[in-house]
Every structure is written in C-alpha cells, then in structure tokens.
PDB file as gemmi writes it, atoms N, CA and C in Angstrom:
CRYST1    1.000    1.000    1.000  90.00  90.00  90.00 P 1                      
ATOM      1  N   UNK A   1     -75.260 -52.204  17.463  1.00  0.00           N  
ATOM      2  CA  UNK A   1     -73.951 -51.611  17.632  1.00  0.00           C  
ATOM      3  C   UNK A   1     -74.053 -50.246  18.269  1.00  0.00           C  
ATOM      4  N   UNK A   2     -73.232 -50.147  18.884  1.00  0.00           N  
ATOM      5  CA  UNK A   2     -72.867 -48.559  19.741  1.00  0.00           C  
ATOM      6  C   UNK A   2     -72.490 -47.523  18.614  1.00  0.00           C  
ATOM      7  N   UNK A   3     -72.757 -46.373  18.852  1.00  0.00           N  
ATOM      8  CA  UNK A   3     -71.994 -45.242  17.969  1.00  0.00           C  
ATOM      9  C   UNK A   3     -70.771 -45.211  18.705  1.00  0.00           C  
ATOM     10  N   UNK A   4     -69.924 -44.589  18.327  1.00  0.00           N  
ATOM     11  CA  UNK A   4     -68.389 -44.611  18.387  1.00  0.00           C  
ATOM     12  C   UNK A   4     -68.341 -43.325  17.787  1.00  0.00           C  
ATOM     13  N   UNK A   5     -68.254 -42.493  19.001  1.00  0.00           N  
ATOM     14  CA  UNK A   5     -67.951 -41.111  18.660  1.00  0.00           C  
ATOM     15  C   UNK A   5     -65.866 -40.845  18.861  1.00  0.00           C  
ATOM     16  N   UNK A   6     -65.172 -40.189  17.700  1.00  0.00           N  
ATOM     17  CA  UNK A   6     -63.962 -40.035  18.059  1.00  0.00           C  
ATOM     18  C   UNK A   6     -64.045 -38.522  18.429  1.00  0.00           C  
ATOM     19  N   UNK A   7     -62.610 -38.324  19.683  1.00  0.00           N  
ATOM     20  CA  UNK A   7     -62.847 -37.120  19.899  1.00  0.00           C  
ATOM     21  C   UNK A   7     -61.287 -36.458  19.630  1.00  0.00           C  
ATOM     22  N   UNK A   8     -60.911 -35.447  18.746  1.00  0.00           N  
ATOM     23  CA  UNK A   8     -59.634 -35.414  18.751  1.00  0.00           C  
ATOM     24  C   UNK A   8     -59.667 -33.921  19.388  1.00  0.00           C  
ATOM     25  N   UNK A   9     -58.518 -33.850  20.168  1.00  0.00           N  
ATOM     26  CA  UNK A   9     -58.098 -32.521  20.780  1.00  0.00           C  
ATOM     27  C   UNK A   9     -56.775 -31.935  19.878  1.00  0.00           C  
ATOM     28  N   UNK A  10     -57.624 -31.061  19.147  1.00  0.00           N  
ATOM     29  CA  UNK A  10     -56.601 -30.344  18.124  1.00  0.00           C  
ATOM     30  C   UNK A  10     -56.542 -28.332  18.683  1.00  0.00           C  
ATOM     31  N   UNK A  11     -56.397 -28.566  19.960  1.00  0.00           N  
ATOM     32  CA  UNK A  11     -56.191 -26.977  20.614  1.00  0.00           C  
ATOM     33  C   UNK A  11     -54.253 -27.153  20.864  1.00  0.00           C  
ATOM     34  N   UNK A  12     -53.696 -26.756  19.756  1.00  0.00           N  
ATOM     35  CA  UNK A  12     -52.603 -26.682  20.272  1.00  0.00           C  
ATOM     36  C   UNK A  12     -52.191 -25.280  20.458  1.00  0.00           C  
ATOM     37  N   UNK A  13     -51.162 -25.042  21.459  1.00  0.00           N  
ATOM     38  CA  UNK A  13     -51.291 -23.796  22.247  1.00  0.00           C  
ATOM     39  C   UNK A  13     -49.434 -23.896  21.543  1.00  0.00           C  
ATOM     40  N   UNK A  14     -49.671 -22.313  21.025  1.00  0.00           N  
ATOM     41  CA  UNK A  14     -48.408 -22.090  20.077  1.00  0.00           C  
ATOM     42  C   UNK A  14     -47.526 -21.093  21.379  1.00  0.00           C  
ATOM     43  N   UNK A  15     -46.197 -22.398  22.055  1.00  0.00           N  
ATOM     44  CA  UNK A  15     -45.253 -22.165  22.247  1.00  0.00           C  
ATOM     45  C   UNK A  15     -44.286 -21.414  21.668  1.00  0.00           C  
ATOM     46  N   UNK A  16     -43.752 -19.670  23.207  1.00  0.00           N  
ATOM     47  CA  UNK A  16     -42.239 -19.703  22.542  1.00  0.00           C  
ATOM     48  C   UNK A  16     -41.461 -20.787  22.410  1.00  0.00           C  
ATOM     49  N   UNK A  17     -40.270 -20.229  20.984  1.00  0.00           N  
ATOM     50  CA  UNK A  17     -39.139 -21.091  20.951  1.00  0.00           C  
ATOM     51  C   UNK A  17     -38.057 -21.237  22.418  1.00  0.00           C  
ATOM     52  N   UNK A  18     -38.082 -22.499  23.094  1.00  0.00           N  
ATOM     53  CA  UNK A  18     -37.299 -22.193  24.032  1.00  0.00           C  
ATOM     54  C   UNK A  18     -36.161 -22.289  23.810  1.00  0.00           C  
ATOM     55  N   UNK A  19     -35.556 -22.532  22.529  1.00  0.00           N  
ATOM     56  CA  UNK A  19     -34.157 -23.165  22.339  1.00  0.00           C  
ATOM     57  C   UNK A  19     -33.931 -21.999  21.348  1.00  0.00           C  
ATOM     58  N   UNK A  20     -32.541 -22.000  20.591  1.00  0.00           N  
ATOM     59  CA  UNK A  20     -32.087 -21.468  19.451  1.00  0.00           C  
ATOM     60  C   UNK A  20     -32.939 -22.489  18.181  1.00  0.00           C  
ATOM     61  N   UNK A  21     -33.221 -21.712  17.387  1.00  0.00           N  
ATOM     62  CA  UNK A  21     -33.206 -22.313  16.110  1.00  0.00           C  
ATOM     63  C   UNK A  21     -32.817 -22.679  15.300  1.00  0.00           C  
ATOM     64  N   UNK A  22     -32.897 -23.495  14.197  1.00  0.00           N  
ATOM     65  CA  UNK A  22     -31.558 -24.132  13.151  1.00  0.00           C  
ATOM     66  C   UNK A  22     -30.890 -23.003  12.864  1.00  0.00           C  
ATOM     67  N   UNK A  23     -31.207 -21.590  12.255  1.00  0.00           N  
ATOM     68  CA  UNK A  23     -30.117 -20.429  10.928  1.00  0.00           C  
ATOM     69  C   UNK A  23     -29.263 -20.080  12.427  1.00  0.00           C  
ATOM     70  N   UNK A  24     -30.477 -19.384  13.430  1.00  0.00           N  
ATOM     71  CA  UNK A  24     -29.202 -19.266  14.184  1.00  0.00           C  
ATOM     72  C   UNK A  24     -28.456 -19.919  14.995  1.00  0.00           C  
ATOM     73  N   UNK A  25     -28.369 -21.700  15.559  1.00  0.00           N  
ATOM     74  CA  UNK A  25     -27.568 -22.062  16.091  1.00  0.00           C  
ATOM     75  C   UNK A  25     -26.321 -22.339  14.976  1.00  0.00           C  
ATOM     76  N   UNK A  26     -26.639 -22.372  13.062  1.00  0.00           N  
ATOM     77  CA  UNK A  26     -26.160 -22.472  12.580  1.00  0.00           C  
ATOM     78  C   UNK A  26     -24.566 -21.340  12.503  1.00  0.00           C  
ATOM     79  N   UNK A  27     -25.532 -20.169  12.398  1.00  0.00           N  
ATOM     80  CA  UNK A  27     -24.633 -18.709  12.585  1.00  0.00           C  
ATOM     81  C   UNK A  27     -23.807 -18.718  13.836  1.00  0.00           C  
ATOM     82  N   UNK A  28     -24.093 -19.039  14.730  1.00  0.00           N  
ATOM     83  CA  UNK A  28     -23.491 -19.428  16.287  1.00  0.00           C  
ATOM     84  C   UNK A  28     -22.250 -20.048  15.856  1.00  0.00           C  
ATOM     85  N   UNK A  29     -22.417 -21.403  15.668  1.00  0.00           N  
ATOM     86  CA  UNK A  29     -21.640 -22.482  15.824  1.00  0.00           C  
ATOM     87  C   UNK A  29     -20.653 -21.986  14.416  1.00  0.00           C  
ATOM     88  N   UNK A  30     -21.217 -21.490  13.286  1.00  0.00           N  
ATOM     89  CA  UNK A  30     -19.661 -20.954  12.391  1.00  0.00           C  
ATOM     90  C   UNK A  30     -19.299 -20.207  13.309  1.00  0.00           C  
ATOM     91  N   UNK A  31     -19.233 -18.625  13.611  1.00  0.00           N  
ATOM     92  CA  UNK A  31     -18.548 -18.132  14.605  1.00  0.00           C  
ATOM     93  C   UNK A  31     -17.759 -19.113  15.565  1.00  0.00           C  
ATOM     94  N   UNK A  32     -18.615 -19.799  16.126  1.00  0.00           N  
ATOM     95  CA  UNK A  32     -17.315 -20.735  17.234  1.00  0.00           C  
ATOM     96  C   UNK A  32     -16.085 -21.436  16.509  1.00  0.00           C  
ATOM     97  N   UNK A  33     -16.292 -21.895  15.142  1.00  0.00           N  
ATOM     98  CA  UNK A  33     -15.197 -22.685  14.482  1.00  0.00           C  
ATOM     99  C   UNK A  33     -14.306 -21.745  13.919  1.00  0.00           C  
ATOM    100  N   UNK A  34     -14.788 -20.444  13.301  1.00  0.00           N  
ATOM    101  CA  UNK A  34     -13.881 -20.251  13.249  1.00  0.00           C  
ATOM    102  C   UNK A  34     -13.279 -18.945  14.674  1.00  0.00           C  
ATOM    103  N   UNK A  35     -13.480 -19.204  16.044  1.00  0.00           N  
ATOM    104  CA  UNK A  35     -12.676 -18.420  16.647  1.00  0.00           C  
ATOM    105  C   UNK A  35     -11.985 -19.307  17.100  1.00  0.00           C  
ATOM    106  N   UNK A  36     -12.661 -21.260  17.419  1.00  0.00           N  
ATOM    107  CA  UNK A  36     -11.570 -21.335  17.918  1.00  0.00           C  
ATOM    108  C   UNK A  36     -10.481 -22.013  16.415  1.00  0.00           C  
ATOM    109  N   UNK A  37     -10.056 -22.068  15.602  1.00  0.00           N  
ATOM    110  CA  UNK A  37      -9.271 -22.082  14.730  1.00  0.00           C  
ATOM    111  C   UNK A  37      -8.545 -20.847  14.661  1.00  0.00           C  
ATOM    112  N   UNK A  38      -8.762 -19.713  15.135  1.00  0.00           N  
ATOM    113  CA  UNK A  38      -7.924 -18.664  15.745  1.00  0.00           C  
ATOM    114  C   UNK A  38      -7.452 -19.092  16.805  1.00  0.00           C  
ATOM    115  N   UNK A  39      -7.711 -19.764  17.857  1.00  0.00           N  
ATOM    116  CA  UNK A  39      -7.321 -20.231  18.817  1.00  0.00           C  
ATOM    117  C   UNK A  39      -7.432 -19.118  20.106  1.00  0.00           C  
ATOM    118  N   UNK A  40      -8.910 -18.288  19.848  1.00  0.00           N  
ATOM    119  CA  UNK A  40      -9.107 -17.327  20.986  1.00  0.00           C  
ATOM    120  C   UNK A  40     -10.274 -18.254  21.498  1.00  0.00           C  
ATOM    121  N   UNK A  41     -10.994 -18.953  21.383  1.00  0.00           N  
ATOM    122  CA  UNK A  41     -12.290 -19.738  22.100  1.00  0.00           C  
ATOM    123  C   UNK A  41     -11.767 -21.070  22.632  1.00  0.00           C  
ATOM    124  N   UNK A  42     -12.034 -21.681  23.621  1.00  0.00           N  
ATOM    125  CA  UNK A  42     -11.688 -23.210  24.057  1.00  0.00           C  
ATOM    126  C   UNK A  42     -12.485 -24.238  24.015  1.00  0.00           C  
ATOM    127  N   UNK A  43     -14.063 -23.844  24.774  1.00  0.00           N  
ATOM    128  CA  UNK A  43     -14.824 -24.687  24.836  1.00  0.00           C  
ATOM    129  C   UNK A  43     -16.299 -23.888  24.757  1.00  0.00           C  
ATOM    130  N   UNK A  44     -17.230 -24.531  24.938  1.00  0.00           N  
ATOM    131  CA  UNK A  44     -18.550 -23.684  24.865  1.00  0.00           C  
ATOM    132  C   UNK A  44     -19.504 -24.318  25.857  1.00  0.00           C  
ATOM    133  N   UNK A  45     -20.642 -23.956  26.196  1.00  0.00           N  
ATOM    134  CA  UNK A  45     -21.859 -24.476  26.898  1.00  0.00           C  
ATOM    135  C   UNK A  45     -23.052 -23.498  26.415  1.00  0.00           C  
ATOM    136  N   UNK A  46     -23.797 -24.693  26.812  1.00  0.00           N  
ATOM    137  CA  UNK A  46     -25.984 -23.645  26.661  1.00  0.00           C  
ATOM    138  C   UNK A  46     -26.192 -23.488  28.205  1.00  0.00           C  
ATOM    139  N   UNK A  47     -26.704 -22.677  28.263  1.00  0.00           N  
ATOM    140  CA  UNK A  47     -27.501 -22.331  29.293  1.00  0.00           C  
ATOM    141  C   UNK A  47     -28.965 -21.818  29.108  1.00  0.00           C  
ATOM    142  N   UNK A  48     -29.441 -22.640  29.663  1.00  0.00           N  
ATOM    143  CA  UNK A  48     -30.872 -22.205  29.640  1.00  0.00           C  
ATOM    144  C   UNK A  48     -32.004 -21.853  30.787  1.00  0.00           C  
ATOM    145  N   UNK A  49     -32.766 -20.571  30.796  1.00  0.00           N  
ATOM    146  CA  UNK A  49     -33.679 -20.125  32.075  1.00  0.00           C  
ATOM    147  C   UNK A  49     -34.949 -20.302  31.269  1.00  0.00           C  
ATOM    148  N   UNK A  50     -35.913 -19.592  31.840  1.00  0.00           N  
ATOM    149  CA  UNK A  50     -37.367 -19.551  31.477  1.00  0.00           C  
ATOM    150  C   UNK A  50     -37.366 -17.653  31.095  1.00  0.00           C  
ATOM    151  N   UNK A  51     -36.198 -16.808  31.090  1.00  0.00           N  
ATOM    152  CA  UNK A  51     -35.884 -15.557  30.269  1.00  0.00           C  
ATOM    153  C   UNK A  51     -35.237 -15.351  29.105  1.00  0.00           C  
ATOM    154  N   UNK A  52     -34.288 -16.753  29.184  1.00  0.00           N  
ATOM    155  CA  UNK A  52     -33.231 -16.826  28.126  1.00  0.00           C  
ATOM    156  C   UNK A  52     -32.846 -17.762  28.067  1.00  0.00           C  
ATOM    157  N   UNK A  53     -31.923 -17.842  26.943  1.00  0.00           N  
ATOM    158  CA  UNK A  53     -31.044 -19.050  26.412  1.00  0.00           C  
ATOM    159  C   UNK A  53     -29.611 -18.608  26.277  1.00  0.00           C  
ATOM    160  N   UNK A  54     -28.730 -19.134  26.663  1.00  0.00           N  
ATOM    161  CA  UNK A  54     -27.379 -18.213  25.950  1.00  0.00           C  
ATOM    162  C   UNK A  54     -26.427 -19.486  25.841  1.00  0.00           C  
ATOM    163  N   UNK A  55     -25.862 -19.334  24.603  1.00  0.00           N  
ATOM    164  CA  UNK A  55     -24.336 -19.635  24.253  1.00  0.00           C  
ATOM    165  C   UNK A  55     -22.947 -19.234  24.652  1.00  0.00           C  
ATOM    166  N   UNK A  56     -22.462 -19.817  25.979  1.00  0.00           N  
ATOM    167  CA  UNK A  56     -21.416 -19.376  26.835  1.00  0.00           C  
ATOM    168  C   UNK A  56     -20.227 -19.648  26.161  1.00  0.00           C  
ATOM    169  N   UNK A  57     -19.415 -19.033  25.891  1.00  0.00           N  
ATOM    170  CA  UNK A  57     -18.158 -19.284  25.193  1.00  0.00           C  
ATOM    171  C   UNK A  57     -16.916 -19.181  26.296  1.00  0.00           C  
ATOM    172  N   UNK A  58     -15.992 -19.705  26.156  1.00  0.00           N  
ATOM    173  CA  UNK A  58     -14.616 -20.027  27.657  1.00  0.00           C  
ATOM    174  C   UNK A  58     -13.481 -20.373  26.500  1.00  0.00           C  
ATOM    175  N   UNK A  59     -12.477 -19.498  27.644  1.00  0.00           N  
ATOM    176  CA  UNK A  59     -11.159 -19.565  27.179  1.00  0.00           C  
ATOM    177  C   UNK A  59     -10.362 -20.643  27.893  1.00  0.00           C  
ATOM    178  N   UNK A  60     -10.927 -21.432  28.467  1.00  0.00           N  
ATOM    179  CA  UNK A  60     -10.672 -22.228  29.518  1.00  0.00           C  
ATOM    180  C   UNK A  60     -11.744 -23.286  30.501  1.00  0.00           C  
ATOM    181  N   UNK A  61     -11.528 -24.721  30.139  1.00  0.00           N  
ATOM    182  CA  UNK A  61     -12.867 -24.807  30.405  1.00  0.00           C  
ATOM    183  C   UNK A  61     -13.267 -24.617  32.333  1.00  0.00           C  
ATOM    184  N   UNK A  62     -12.051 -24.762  32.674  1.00  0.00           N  
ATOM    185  CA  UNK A  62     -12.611 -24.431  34.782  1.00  0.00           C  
ATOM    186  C   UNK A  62     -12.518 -23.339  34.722  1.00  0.00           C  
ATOM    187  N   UNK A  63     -12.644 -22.286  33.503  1.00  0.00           N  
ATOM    188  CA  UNK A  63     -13.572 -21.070  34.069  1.00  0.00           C  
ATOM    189  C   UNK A  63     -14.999 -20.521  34.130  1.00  0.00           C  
ATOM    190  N   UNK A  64     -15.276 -19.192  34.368  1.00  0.00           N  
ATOM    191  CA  UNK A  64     -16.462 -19.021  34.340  1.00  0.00           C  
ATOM    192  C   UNK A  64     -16.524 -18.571  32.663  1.00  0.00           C  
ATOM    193  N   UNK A  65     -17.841 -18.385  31.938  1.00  0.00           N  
ATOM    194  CA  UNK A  65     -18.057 -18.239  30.697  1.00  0.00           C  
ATOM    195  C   UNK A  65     -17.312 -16.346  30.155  1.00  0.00           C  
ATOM    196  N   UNK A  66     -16.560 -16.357  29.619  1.00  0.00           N  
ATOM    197  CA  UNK A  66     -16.515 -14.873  29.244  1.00  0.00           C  
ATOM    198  C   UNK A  66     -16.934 -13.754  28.033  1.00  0.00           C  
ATOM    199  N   UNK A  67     -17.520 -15.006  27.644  1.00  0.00           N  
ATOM    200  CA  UNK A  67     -18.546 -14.055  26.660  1.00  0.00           C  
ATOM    201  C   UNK A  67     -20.216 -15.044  26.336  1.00  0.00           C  
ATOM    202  N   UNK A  68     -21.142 -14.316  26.661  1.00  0.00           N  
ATOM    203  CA  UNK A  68     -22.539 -14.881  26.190  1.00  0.00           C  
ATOM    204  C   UNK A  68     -23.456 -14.540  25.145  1.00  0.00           C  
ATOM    205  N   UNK A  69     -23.426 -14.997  24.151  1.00  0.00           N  
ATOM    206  CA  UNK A  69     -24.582 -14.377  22.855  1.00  0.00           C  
ATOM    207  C   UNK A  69     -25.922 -15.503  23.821  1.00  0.00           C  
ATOM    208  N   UNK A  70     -26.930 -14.363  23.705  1.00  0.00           N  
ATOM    209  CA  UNK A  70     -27.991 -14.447  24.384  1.00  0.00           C  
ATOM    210  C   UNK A  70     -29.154 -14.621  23.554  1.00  0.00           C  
ATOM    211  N   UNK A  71     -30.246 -15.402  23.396  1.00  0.00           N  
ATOM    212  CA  UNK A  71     -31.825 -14.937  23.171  1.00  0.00           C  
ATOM    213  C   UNK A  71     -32.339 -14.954  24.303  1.00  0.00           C  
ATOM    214  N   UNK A  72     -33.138 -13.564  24.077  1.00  0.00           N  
ATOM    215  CA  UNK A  72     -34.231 -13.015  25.270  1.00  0.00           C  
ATOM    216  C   UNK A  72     -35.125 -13.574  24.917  1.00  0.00           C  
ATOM    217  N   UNK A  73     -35.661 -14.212  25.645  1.00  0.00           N  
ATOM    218  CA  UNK A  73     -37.501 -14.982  25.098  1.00  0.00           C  
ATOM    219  C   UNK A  73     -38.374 -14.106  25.739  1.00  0.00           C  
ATOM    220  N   UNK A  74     -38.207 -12.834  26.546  1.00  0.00           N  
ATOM    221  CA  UNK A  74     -38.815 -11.838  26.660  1.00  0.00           C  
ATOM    222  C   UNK A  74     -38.497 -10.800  26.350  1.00  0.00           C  
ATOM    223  N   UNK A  75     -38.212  -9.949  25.666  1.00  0.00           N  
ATOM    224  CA  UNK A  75     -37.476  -8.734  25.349  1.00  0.00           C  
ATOM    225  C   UNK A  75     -38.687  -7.590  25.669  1.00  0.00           C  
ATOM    226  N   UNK A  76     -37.531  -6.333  26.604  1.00  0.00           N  
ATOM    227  CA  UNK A  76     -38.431  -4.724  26.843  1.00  0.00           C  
ATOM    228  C   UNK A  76     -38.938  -4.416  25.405  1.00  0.00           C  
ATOM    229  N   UNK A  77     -37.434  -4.604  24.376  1.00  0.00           N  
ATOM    230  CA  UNK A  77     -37.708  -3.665  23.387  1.00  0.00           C  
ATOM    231  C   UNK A  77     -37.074  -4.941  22.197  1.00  0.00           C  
ATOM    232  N   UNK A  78     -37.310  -4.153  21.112  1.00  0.00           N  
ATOM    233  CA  UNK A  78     -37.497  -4.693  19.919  1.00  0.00           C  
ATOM    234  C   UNK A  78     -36.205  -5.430  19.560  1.00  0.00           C  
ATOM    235  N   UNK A  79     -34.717  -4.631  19.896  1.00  0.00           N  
ATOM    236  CA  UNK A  79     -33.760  -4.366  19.735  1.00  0.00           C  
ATOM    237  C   UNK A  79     -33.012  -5.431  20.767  1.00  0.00           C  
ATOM    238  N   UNK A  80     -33.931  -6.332  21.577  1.00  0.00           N  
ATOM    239  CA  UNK A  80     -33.299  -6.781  22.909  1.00  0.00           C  
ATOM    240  C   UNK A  80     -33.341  -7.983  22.518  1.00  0.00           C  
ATOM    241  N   UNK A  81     -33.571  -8.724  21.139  1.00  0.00           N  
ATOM    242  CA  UNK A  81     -33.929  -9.914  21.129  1.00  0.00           C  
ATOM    243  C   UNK A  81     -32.549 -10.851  21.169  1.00  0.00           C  
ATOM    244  N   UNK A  82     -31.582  -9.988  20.738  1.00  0.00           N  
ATOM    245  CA  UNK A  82     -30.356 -11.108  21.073  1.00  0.00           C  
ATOM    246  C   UNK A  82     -29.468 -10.296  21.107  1.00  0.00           C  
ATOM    247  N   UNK A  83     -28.504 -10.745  22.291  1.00  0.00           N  
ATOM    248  CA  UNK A  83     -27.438  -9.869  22.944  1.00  0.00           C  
ATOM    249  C   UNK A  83     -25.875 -10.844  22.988  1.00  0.00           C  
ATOM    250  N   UNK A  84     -25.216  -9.800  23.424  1.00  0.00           N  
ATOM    251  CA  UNK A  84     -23.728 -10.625  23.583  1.00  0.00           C  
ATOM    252  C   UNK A  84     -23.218  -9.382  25.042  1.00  0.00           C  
ATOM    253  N   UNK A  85     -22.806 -10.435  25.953  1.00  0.00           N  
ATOM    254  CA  UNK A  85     -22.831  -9.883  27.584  1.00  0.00           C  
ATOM    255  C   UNK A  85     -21.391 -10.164  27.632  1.00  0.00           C  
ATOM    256  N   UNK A  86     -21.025 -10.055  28.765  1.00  0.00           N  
ATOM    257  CA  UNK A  86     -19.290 -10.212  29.520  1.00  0.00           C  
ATOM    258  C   UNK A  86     -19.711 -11.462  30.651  1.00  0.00           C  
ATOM    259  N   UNK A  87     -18.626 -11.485  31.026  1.00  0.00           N  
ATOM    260  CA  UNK A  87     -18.487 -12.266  32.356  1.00  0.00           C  
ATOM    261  C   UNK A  87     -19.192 -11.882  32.695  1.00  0.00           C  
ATOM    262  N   UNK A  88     -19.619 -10.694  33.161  1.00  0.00           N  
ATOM    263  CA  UNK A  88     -19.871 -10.118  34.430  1.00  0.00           C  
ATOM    264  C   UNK A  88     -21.728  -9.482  34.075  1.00  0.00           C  
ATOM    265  N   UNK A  89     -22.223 -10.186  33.029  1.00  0.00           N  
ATOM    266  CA  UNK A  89     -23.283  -9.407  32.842  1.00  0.00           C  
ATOM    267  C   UNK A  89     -23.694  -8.729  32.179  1.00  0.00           C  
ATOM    268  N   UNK A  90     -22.639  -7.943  31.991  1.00  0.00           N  
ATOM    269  CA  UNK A  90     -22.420  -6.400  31.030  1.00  0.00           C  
ATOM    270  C   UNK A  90     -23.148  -6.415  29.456  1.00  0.00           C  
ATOM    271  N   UNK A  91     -23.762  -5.592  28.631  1.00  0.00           N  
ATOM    272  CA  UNK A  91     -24.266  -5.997  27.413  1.00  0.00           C  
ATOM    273  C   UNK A  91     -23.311  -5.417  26.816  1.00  0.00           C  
ATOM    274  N   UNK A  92     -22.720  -5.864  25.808  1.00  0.00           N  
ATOM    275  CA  UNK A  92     -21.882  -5.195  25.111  1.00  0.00           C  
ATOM    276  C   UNK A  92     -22.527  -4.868  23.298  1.00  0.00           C  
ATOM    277  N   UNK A  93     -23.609  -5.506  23.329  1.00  0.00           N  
ATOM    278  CA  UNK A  93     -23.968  -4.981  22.198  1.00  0.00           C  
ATOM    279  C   UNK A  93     -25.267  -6.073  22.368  1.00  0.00           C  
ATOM    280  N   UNK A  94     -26.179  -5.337  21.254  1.00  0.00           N  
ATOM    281  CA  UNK A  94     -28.078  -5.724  20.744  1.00  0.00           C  
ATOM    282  C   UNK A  94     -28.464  -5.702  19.936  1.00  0.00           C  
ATOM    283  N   UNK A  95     -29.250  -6.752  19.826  1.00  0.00           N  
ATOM    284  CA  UNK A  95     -29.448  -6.208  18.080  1.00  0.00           C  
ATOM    285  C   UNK A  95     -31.312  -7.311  18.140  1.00  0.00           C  
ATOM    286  N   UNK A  96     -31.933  -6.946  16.799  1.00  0.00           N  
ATOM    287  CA  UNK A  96     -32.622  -7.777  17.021  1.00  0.00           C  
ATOM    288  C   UNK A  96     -33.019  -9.254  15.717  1.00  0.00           C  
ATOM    289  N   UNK A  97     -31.727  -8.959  15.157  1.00  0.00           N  
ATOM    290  CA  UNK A  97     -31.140  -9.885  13.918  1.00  0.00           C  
ATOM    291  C   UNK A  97     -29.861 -10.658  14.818  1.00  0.00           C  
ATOM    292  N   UNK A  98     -29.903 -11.695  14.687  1.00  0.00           N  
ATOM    293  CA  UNK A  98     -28.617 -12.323  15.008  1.00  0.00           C  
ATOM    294  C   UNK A  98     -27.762 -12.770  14.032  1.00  0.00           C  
ATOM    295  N   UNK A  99     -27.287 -12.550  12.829  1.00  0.00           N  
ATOM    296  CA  UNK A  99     -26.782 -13.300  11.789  1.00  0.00           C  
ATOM    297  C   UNK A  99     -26.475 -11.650  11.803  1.00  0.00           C  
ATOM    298  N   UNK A 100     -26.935 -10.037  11.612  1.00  0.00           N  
ATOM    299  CA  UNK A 100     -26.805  -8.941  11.633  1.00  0.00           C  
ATOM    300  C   UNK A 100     -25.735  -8.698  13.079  1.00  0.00           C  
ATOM    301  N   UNK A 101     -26.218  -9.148  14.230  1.00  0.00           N  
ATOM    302  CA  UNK A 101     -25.043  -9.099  15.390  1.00  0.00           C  
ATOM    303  C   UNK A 101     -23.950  -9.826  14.770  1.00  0.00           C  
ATOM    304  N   UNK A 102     -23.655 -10.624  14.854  1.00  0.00           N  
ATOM    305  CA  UNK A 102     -22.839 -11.386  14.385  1.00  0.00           C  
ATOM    306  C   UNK A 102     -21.713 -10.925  13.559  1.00  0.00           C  
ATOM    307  N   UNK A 103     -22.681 -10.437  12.165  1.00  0.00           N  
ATOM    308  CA  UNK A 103     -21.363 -10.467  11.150  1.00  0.00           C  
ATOM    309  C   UNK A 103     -21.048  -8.572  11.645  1.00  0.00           C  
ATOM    310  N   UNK A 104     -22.142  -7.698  12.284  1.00  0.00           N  
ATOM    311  CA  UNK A 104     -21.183  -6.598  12.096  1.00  0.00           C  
ATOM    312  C   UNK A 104     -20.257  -6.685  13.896  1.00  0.00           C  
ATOM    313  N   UNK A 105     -20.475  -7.364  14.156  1.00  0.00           N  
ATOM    314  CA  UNK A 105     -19.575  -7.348  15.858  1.00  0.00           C  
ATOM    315  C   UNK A 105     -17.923  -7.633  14.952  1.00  0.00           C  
ATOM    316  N   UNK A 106     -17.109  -6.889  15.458  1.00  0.00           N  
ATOM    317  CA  UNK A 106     -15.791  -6.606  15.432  1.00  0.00           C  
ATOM    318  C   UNK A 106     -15.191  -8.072  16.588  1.00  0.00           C  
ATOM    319  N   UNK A 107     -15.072  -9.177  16.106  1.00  0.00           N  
ATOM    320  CA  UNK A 107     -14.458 -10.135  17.252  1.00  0.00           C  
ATOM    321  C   UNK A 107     -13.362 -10.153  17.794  1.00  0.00           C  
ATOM    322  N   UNK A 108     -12.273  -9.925  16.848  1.00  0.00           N  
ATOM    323  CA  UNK A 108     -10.706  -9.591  17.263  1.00  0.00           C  
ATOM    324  C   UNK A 108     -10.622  -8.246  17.961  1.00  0.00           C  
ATOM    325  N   UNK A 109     -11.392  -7.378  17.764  1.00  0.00           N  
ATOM    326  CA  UNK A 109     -11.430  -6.264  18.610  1.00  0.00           C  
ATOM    327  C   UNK A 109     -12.306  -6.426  19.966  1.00  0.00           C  
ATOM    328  N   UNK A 110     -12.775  -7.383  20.151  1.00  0.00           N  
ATOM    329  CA  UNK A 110     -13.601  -7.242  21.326  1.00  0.00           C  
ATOM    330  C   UNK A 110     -12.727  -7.684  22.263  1.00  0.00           C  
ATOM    331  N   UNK A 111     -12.740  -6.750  23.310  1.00  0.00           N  
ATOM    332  CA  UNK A 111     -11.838  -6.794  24.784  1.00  0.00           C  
ATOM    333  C   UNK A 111     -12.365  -8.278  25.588  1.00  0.00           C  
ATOM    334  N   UNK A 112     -11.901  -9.258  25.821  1.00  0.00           N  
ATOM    335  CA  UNK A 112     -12.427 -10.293  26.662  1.00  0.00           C  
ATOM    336  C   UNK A 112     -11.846  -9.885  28.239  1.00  0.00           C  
ATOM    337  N   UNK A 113     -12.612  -9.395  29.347  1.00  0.00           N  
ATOM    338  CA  UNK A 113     -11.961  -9.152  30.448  1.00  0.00           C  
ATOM    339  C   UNK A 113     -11.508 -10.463  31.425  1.00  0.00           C  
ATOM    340  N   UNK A 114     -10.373 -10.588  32.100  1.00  0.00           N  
ATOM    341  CA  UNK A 114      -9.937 -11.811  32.669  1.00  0.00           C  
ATOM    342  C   UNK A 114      -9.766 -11.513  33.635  1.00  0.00           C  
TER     343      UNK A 114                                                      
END                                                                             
C-alpha cells in the first residue's frame, strides 16, 4: 500500500468586514422603521466600494440618496469609522460607535437639503 499523506491548507487570511454587521445593520434598520413610520424616509439602498459601505436613505425613490450612514473600511482616524453624509458628500457628523451615532444624532432636527 501507498502512504496517503493528507494535506490541509489551514492559512486563512483574516478579512476586513466588507459588509455591515448583524448589531449594526440591526441599529440601522430600527432607525429606518421608525423614520419611515414618521413618514420622513421612503425607500433605502446599500452601496458598496472597496472604501466603504453605506446605507442610502431617499425621500423618493427616482431620487438621488439624501442622507448616507457610512462604514469606512479604511478610516484616517479613529473617529472616522462611521459617518452620516448629505447628498452632496458633506459629513455631517462621526463617530466611531455606531449605535453611539445613532442614538445621540438629533433626526427630526437634521436639515435634509432638496
């Protein structure tokens, strides 16, 4: 009989998260129910790059997105790990807790520009 050598390849190479994770797509998606049950949110989308991920929120769905809670999968700084932008880009606030963005962001006060 032959030897029968097994060979297992156990080098696994520890991937960033490219997606949101369960607490926070959890924290996400309450926020969305209850804004749109206020009836200020319409519809939503993901977007995803190889910098980020973001949760596009629309007051309308043939528009463009007007507000984005973001994960940076690269962040400068500590503080950059998840953001909430404008239409247009703009950061309107950072934090590097998202369940901490979240509950202290003022939503009814936040200006949506149209």
């Amino acid at each position: 009989m032959k030897n029968i050598r097994l060979v297992v390849n156990n080098e696994f190479k520890k991937d960033k998260q490219k997606f949101f994770i369960k607490n926070e797509l959890r924290c996400i998606l309450n926020l969305y129910a209850k804004m749109v049950s206020n009836g200020n949110w319409k519809d939503y989308s993901f977007t995803s790059g190889s910098k980020e991920i973001s949760f596009d929120v629309y007051q309308r769905t043939s528009e463009k997105p007007v507000l984005r809670i973001t994960k940076n999968l690269k962040p400068n700084y500590y503080n950059e790990k998840f953001l909430i932008k404008d239409k247009h880009g703009n950061i309107l606030k950072k934090s590097e807790n998202l369940d901490k963005l979240i509950t202290k962001t003022s939503w009814n006060n936040l200006r949506l520009i149209r």
